[in-house]
N, C-alpha and C positions, 0 to 999 in steps of 0.2 A: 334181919335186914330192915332198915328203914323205909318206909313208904314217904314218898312225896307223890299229892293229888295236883292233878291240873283241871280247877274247876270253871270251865268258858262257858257259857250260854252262846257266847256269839267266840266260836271256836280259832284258835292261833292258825296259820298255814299247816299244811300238811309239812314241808319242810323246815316249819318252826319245833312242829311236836317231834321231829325225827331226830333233830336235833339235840333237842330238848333228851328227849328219852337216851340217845346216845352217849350224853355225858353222865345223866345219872346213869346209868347201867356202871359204866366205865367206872364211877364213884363206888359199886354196889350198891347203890340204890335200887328200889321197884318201884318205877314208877306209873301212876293210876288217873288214868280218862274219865273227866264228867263232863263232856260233853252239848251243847244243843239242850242241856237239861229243862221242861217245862214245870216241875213242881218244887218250892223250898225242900219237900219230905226226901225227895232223891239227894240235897244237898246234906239235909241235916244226916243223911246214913253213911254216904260218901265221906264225910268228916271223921268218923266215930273214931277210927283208929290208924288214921298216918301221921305221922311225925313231921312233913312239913305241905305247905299247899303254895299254889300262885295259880293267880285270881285276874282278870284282865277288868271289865266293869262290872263283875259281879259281888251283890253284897255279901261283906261278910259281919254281919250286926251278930246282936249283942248273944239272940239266941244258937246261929250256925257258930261262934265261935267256945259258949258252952257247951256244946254238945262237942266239940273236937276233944277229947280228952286226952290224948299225946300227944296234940299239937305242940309245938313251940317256936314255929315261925312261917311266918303268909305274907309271903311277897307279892306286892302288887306291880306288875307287867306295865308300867307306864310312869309317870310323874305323878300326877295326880292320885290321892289315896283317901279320898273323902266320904268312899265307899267301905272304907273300912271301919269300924265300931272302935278306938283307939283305948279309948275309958276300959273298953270289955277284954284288949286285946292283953293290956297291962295287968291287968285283975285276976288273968288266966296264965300270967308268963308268959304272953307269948310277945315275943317279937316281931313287930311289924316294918316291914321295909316295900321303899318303893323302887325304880330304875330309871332314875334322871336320867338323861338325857338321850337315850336309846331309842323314843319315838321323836323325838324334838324338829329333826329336818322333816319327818312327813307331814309335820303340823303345820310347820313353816312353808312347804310350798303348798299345802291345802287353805291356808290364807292368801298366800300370794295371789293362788290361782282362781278364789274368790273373788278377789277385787276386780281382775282381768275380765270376768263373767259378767259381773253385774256391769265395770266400768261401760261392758261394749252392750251392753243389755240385754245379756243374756245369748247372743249370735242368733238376734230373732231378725235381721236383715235390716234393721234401721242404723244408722249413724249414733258410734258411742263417742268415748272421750278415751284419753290416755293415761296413764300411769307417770309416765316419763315428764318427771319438772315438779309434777304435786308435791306438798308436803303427807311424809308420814309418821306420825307418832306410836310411838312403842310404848306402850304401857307395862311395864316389868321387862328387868334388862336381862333376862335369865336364859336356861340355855335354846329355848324358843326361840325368843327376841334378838336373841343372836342372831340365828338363821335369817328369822325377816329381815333384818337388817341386808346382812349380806346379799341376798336374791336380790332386793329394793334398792340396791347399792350400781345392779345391772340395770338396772330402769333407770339411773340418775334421778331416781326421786332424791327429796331434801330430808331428811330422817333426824327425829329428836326422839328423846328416851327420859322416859321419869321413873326412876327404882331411886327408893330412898334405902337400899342397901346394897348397893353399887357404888364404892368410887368412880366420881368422874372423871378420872384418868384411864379407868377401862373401857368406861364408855367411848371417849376419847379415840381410845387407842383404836378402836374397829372406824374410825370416821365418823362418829355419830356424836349429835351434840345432847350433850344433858341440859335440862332443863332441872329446877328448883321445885317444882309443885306439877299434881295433877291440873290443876287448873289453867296452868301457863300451856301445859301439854295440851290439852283441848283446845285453846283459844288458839293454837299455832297453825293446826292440822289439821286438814281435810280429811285425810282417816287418818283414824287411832284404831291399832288393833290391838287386843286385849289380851293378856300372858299371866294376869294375878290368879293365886289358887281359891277357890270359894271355902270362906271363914269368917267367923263371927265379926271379925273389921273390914271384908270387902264386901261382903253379904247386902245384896240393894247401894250398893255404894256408889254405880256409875247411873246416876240420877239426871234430872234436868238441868242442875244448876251447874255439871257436866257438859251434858249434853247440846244445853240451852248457847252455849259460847262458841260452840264449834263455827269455824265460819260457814260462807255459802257452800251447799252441795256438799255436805260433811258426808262422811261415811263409818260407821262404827263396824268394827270386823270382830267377830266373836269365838276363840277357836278355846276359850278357857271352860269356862261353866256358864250353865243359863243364869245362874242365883245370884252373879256379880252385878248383872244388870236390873234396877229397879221397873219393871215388866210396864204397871202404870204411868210413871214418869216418862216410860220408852213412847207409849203411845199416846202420850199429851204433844211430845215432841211431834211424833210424824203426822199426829194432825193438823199440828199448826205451823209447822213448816216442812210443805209438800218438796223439798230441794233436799230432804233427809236421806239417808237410806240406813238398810240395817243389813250384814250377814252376820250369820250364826253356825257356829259346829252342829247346833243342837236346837231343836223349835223349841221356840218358848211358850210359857202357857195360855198364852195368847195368841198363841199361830194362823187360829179361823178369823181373827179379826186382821190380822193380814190382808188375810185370802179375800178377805173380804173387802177390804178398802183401801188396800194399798201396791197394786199389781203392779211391776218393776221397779218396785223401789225395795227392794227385799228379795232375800236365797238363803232356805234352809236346809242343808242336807238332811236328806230322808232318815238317816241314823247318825252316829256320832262317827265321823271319819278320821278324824286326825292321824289316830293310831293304823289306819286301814291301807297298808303297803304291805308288798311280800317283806320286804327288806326292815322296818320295825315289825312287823313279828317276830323275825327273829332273833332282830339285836335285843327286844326285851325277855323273849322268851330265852334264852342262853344267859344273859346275864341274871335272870328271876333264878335259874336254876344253879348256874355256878355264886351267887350269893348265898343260896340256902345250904349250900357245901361247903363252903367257905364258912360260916353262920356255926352249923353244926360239928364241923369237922376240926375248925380253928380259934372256934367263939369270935369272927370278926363281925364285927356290929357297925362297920359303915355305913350302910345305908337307911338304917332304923329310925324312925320316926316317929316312935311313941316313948 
């Protein structure tokens, strides 16, 4: 019987894992709990001998996936898959895959509803501003940026998009205008919220000379990675123009100098949210598991990314 491991630190729903487990059984599959786990050593034993895993933000480097020695495929439960060792994954066989689009709207209205917070300043009882009429720019037109889009579409905000592998015809087609360059995108829009994955070309890449253009009361909205945003560059900006703001999925490593000099102009979720609905847990956790059957059962390699 094949084992498939579900290795969470910060665990799926109870109705994700039920799920989950219902269709492996169904597959014959046995499937195996690592849980809440506090030590790599629990990881690297967990590993030794299943045949396939999905992992939500837990790492899987270079050493957890030498020590898998049946593995042959770890699916990562979201878009994003930067936590996973790629180099190591391919060195081992193994197949690595991730589940576009499955957390996508949760990410989407956890930015939306970002903007909302800080626009009104938090609901600390003083006079904020509105949504409705601003410009917003979409930085990657993908299937996040979609969502924003559409939610941002009910606020009658004004909405531009910069993906330079997007036709502007799709863009288009949802109402949203493209723009030619990041730069034009910044200079347009009072926020820009952020959809690129963290990699060696986005990596520090939304800098001041970015940042620097945006007009008055700019707002950068951050539901991708901390690593796209150039940290230093962040905080040359909100020193020298107190009309910035910043929100983030994720504090950056700069967070105490927030706290420290910059109180309402900034909100960082205490942990990474995006993914954090009943409803994507399950759509990643079901499709993490019906690709690993699919994977093994059919050899379909759709989702792989190494």
């Amino acid at each position: 019987m094949k084992k498939v491991l579900i290795a969470t630190e910060k665990p799926f729903a109870k109705a994700a894992v039920y799920s989950i487990k219902e269709i492996a059984n169904k597959a014959g599959y046995e499937l195996v709990l690592l849980e809440k786990y506090t030590e790599k050593s629990q990881l690297l034993e967990a590993v030794a001998d299943v045949d396939a895993m999905i992992i939500r933000s837990d790492k899987a480097t270079k050493e957890v996936l030498d020590a898998a020695k049946n593995l042959k495929v770890i699916v990562r439960a979201g878009a994003g898959y930067d936590n996973i060792d790629l180099e190591a994954a391919t060195a081992n066989n193994i197949v690595a895959m991730n589940t576009p689009g499955q957390n996508s709207n949760a990410v989407a209205e956890l930015a939306i509803g970002m903007m909302i917070f800080l626009a009104r300043n938090s609901f600390n009882g003083t006079s904020g501003t509105e949504l409705r009429g601003k410009t917003l720019g979409i930085h990657a037109y993908g299937n996040v940026g979609k969502y924003v889009a559409e939610i941002a579409k009910g606020f009658q905000m004004k909405i531009y998009a910069f993906d330079p592998f997007i036709e502007d015809s799709v863009i288009e087609a949802d109402g949203v205008t493209p723009v030619k360059s990041a730069e034009e995108l910044y200079k347009k829009c009072q926020y820009v919220s952020l959809h690129i994955p963290a990699n060696d070309k986005t990596k520090n890449s939304i800098n001041k000379d970015l940042l620097g253009i945006m007009p008055e009361n700019a707002v950068l909205v951050n539901t991708a990675r901390k690593e796209v945003v150039h940290e230093d560059d962040l905080l040359e900006i909100m020193e020298t123009r107190p009309d910035f703001k910043y929100i983030s999925d994720i504090a950056p490593v700069c967070a105490d100098t927030f706290a420290e000099k910059y109180e309402g102009r900034y909100f960082f979720t205490p942990k990474k949210m995006g993914a954090q609905t009943a409803e994507a847990n399950i759509n990643a956790g079901i499709a993490g598991i019906t690709q690993i059957i699919n994977y093994l059962e059919k050899g379909d390699e759709t989702f792989k990314v190494n």
